[in-house]
C-alpha positions as a Python dict, from the first residue, in 0.01 Angstrom:
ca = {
    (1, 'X'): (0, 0, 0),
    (2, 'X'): (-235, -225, -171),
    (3, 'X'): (52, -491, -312),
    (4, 'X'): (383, -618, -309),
    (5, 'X'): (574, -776, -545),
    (6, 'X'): (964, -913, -482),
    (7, 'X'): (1179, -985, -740),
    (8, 'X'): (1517, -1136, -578),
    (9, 'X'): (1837, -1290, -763),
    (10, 'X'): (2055, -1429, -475),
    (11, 'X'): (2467, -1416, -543),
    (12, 'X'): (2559, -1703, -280),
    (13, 'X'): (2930, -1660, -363),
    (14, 'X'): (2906, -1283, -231),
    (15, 'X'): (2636, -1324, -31),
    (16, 'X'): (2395, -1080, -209),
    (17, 'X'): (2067, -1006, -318),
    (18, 'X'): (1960, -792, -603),
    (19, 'X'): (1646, -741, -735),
    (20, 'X'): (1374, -430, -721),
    (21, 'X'): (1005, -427, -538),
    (22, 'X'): (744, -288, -670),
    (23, 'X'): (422, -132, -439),
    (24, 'X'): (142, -60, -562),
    (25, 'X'): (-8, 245, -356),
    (26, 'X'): (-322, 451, -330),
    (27, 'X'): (-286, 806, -291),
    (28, 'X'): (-507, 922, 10),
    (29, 'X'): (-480, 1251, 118),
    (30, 'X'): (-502, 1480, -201),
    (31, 'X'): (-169, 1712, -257),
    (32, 'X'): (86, 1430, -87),
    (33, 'X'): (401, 1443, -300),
    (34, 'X'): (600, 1233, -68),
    (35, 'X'): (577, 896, 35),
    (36, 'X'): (815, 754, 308),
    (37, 'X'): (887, 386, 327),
    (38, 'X'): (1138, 223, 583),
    (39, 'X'): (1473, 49, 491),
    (40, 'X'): (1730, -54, 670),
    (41, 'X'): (2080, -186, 542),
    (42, 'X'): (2023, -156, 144),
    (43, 'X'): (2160, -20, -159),
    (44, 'X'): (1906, 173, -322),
    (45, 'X'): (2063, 311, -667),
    (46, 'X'): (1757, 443, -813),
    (47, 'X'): (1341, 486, -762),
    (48, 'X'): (1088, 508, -1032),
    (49, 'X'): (711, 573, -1044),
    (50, 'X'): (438, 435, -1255),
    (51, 'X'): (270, 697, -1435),
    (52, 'X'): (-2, 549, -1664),
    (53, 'X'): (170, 304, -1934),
    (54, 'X'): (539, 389, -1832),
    (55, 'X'): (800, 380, -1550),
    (56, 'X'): (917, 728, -1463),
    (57, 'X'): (1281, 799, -1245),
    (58, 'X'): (1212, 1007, -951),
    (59, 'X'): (1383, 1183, -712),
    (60, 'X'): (1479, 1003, -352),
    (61, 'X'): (1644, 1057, -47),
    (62, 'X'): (1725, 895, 242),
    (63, 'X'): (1724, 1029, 571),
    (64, 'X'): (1931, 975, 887),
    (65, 'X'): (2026, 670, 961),
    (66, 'X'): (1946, 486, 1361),
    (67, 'X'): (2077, 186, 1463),
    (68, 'X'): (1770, 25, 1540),
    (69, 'X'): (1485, 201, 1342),
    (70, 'X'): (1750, 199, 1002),
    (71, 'X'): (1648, 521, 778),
    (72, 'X'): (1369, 644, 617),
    (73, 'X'): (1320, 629, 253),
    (74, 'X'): (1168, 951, 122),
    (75, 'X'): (993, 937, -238),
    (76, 'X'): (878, 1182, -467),
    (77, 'X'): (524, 1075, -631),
    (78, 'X'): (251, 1295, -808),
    (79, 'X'): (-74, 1210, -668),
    (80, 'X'): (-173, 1022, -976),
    (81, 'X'): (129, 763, -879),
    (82, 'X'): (-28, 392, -878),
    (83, 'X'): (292, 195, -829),
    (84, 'X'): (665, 306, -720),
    (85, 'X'): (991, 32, -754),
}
């Protein structure tokens, strides 16, 4: 990951935050079509990639969830992905 950038609305009344984050990534090892972030306690309702001069849904999962660690969040990228949200 070479940047971050949060963008939070806060719902004090229902104690909430909404927003997305987008991370801009370099692709390192040529082929990878998966890139695993960790989460822990969110509502993820959807991923998308940047592919050149548009944002593009992609497929997610998230995998089994621990207590302590939370769960990993698996994306699908192409390895010409520059940014996922």
């Amino acid at each position: 990951m070479t940047h971050v950038d949060l963008a939070l609305k806060a719902d004090f009344d229902r104690q909430v935050l909404a927003g997305h984050v987008d991370l801009n990534v370099d692709v390192v090892k040529p082929g990878t079509t998966t890139l695993v972030l960790d989460t822990k306690a969110l509502d993820i309702q959807r991923v998308q990639r940047w592919e050149g001069d548009y944002w593009l849904d992609t497929s997610f999962n998230l995998g089994a969830d621990d207590e302590i660690l939370g769960q990993p969040l698996h994306i699908s990228i192409e390895p010409s992905t520059q940014s996922v949200r």
